[in-house]
C-alpha positions in Angstrom: 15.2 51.0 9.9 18.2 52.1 12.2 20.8 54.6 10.9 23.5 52.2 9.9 20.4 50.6 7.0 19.8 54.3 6.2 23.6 55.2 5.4 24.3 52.8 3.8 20.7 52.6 1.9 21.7 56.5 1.0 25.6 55.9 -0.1 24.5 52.4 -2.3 22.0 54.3 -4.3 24.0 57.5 -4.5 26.9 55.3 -6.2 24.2 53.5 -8.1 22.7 57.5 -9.2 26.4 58.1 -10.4 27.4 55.1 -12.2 23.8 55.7 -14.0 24.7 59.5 -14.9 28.0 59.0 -15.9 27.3 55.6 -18.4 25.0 57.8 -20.3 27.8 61.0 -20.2 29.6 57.9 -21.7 27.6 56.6 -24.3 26.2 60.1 -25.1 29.9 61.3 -25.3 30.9 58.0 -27.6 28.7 59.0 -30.0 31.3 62.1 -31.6 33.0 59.4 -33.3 30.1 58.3 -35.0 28.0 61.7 -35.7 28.1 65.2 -36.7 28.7 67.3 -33.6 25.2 69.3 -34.2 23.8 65.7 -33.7 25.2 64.8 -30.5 24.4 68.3 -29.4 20.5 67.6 -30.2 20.7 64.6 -28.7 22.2 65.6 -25.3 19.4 68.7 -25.1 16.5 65.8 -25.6 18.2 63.3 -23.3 18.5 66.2 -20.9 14.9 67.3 -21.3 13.5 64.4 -20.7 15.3 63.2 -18.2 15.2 66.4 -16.1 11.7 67.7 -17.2 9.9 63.9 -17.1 11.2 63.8 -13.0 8.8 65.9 -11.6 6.0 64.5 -13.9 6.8 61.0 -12.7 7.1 62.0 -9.0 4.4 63.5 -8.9 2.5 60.5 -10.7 4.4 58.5 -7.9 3.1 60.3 -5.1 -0.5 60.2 -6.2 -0.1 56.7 -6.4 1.5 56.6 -3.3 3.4 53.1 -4.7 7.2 54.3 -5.3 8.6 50.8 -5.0 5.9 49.8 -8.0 7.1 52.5 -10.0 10.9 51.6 -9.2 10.1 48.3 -10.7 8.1 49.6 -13.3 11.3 51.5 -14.1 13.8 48.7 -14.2 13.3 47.5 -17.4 13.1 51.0 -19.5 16.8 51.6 -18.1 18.1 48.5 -19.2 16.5 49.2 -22.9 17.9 52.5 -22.6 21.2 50.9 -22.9 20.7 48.8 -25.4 19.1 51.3 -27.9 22.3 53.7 -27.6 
């Protein structure tokens, strides 16, 4: 892969990490309208404890498989329930 692939590779799924992180600021942030504050609060510290502490659990789980475009795929449909549950 030459270095124009690898830019752009780099920028499409740096975009792609951002529009991800801020929908779920979104919807997370939506969700004062509908629920005590306390609520939303609980629910931001589990979405950020999983999220954060399940990464290096899955990485690693990743590496030992040493398949990271399987688990990419594998992936693909849990973040498009994750939208529709919230």
């Amino acid at each position: 892969m030459n270095l124009r692939h690898r830019l752009t590779l780099l920028i499409t799924l740096g975009l792609a990490h951002g529009v991800s992180d801020g929908s779920a600021g979104l919807l997370l942030g939506s969700l004062t309208h509908t629920l005590p504050l306390a609520e939303v609060g609980a629910l931001v510290l589990l979405y950020n404890g999983l999220a954060f502490g399940g990464q290096p659990v899955v990485g690693l789980i990743t590496d030992r498989v040493q398949r990271p475009r399987a688990a990419s795929l594998l992936a693909r449909p849990w973040l498009s329930e994750r939208s529709e549950v919230v």
